[in-house]
N, CA and C atoms as an extended XYZ file, in Angstrom:
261
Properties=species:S:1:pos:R:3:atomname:S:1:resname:S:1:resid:I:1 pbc="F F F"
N       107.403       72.745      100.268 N   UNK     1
C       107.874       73.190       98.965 CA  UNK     1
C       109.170       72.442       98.648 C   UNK     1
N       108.870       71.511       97.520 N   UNK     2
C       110.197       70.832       97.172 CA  UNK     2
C       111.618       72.049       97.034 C   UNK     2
N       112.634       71.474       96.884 N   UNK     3
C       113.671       72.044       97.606 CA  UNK     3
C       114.456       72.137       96.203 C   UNK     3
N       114.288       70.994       95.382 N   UNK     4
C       114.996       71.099       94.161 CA  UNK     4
C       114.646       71.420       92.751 C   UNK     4
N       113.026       71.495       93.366 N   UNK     5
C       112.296       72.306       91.998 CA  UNK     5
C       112.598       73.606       91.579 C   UNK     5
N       112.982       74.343       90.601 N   UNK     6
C       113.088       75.728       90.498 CA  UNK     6
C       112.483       76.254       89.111 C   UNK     6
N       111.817       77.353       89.281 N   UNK     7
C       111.465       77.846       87.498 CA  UNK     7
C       112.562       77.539       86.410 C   UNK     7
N       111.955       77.088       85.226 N   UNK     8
C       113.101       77.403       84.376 CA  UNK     8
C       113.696       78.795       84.082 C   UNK     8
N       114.972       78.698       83.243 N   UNK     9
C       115.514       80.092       82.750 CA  UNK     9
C       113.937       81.076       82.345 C   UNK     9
N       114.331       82.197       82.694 N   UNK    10
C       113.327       83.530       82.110 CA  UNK    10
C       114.187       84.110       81.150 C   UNK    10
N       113.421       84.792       80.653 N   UNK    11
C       113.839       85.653       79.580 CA  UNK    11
C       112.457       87.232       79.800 C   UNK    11
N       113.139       87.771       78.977 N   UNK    12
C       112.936       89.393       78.926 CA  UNK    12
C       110.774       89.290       78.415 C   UNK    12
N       110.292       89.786       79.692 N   UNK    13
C       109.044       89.361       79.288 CA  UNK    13
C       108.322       88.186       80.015 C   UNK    13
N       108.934       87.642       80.428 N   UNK    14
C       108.375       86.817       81.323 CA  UNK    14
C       108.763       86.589       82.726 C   UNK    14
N       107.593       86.596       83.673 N   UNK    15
C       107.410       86.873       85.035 CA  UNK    15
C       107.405       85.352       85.475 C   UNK    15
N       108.057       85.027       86.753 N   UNK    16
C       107.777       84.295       87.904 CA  UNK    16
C       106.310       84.529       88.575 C   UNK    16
N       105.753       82.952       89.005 N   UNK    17
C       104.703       83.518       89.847 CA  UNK    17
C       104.927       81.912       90.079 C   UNK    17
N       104.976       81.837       91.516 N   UNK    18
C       105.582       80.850       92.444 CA  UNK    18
C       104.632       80.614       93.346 C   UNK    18
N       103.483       79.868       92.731 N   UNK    19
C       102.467       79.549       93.852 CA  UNK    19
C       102.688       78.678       94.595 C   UNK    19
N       103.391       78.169       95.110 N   UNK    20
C       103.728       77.140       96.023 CA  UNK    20
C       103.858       78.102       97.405 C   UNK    20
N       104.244       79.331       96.938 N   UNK    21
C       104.597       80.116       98.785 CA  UNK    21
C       103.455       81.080       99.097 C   UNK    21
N       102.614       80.745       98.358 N   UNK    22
C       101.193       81.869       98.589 CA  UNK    22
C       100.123       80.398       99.542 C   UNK    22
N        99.708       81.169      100.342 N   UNK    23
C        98.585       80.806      101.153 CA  UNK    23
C        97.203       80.176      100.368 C   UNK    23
N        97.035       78.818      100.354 N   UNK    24
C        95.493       78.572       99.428 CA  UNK    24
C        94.407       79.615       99.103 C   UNK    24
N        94.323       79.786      100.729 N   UNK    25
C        92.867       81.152      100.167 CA  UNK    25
C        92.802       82.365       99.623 C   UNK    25
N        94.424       82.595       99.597 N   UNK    26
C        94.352       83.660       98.428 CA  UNK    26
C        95.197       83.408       96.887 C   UNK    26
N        95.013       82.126       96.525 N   UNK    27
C        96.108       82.060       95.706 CA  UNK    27
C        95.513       82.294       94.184 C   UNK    27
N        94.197       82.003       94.249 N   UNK    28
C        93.954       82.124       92.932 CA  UNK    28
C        92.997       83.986       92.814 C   UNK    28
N        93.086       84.372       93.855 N   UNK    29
C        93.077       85.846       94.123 CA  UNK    29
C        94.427       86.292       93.381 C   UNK    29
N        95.267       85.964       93.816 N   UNK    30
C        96.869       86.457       93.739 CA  UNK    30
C        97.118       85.861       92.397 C   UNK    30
N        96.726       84.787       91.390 N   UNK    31
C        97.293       84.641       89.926 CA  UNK    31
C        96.321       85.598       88.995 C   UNK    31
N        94.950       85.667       89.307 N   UNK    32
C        93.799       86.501       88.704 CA  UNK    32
C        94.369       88.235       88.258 C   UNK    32
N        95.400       88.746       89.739 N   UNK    33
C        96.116       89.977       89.797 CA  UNK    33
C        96.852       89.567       89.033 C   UNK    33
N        97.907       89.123       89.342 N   UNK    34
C        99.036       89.060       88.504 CA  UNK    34
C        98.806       89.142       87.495 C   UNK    34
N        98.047       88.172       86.417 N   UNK    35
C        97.894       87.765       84.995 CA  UNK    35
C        97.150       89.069       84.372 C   UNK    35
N        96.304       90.031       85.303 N   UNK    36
C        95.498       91.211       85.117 CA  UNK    36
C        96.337       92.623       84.630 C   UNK    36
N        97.604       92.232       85.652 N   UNK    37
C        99.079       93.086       85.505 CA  UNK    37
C        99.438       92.740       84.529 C   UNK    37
N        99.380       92.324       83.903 N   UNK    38
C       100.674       91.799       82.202 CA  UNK    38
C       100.295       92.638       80.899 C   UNK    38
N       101.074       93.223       80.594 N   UNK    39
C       100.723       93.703       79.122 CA  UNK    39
C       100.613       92.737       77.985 C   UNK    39
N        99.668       92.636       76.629 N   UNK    40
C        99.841       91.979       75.839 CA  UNK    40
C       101.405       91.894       75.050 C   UNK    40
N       101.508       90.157       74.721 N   UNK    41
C       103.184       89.798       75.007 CA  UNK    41
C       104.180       89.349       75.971 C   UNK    41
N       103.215       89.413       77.199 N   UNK    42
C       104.468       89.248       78.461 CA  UNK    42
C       103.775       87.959       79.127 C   UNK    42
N       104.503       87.183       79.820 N   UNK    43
C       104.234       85.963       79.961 CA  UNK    43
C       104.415       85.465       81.558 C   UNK    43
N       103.227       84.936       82.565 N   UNK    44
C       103.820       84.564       83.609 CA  UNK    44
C       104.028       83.422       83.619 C   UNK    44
N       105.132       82.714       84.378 N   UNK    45
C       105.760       81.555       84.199 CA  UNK    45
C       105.532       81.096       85.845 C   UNK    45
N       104.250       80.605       85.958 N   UNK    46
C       103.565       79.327       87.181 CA  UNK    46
C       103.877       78.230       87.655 C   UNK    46
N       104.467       78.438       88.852 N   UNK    47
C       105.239       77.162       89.183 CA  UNK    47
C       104.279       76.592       90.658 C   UNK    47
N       103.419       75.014       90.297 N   UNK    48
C       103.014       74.687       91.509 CA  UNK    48
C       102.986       72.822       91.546 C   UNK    48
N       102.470       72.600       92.795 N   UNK    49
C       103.120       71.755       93.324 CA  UNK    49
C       101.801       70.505       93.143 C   UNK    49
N       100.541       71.097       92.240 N   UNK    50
C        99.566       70.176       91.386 CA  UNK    50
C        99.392       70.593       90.147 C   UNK    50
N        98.677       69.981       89.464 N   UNK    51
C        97.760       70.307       88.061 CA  UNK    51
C        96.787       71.234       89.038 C   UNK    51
N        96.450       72.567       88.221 N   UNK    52
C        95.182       73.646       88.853 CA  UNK    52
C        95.048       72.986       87.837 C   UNK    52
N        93.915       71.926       87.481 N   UNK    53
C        93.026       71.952       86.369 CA  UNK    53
C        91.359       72.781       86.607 C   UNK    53
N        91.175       73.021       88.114 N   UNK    54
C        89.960       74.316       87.628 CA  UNK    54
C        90.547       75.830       87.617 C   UNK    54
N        91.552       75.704       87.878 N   UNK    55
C        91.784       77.425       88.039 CA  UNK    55
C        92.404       77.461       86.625 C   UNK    55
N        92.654       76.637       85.579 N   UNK    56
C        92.958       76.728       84.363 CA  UNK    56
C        91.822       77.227       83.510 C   UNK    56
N        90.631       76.329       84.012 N   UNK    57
C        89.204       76.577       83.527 CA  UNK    57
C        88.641       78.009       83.501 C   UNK    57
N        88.723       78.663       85.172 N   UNK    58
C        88.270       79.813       85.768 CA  UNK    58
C        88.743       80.928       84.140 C   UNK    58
N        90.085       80.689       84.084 N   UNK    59
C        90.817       81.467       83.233 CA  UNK    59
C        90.711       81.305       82.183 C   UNK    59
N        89.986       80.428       81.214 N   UNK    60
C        89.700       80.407       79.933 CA  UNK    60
C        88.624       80.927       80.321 C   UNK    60
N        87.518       81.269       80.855 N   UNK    61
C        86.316       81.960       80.765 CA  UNK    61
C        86.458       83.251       81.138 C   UNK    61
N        87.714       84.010       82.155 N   UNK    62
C        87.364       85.365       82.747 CA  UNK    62
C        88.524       85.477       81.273 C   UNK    62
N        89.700       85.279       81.081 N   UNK    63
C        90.616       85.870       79.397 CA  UNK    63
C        90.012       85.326       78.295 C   UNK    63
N        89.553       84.271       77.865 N   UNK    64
C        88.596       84.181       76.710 CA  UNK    64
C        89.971       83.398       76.232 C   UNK    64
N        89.786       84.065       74.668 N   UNK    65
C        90.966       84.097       73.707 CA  UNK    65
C        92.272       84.745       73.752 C   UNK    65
N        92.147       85.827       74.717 N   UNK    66
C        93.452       86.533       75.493 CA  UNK    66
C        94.883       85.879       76.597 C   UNK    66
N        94.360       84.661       76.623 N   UNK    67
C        95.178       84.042       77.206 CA  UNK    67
C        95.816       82.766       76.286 C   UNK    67
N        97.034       82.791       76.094 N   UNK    68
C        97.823       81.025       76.071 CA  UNK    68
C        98.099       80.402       77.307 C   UNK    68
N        98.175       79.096       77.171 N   UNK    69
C        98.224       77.851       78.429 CA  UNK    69
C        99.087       77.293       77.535 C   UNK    69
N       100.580       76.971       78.251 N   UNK    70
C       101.522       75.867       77.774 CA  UNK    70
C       102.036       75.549       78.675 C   UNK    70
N       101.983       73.902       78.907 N   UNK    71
C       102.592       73.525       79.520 CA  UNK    71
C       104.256       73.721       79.251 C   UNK    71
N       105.358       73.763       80.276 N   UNK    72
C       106.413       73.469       80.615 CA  UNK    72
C       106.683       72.262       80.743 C   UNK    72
N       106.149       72.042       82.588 N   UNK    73
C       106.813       71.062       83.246 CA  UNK    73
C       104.978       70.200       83.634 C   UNK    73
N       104.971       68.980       83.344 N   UNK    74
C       103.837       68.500       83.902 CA  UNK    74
C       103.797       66.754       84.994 C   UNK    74
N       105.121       67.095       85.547 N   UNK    75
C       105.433       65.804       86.617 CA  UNK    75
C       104.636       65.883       87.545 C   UNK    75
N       104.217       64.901       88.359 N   UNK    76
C       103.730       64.967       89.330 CA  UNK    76
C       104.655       65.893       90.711 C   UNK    76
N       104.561       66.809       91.320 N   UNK    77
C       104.497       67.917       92.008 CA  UNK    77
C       105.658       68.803       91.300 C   UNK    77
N       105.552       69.192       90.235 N   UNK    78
C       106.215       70.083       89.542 CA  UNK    78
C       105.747       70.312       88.279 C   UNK    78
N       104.606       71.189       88.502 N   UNK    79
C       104.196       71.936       87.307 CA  UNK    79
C       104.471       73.223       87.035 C   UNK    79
N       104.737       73.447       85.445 N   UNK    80
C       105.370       74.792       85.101 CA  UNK    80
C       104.642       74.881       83.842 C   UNK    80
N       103.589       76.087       83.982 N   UNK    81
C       102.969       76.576       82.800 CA  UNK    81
C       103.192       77.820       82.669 C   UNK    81
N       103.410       78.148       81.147 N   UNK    82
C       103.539       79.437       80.863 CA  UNK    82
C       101.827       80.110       80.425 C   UNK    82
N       101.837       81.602       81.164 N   UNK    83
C       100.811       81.978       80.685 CA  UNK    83
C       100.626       82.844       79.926 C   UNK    83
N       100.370       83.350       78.941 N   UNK    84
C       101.107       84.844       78.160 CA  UNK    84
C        99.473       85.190       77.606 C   UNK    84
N        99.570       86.592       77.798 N   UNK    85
C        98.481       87.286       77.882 CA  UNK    85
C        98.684       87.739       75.970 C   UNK    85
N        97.748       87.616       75.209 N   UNK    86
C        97.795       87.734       73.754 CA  UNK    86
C        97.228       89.229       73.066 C   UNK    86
N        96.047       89.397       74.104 N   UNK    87
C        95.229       90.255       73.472 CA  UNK    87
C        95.224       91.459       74.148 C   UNK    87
């Protein structure tokens, strides 16, 4: 885990979720919860160390239209997407 990467500033409403310190085989177990936990309006803020371009996928099909995807940060080993639950 890079050493000098860190989430950006939060604000009121939006959650950390720091997949870089979760274990592979449960990690997309552990964002599925999380993002399941959020009330419409509140936003988790995903910090990992590739592009998930299928676990981005997984999640446009299990939230539909209930989910936004914005990128933050998209460097190579420092990605930061915000996810905010809509619906």
């Amino acid at each position: 885990m890079p050493s000098d990467t860190s989430l950006p500033i939060l604000s009121e409403g939006v959650h950390p979720f720091d997949a870089r310190g979760v274990a592979k085989r449960f990690r997309h177990a552990a964002i599925f919860g999380a993002l399941s936990a959020l009330q419409p309006g509140e936003t988790m803020r995903f910090c990992n160390d590739h592009d998930p371009l299928p676990l981005l996928q997984q999640l446009k099909g299990h939230f539909g239209d209930d989910i936004q995807i914005e990128y933050l940060s998209r460097q190579p080993g420092e990605i930061v997407i915000d996810f905010k639950i809509v619906g």
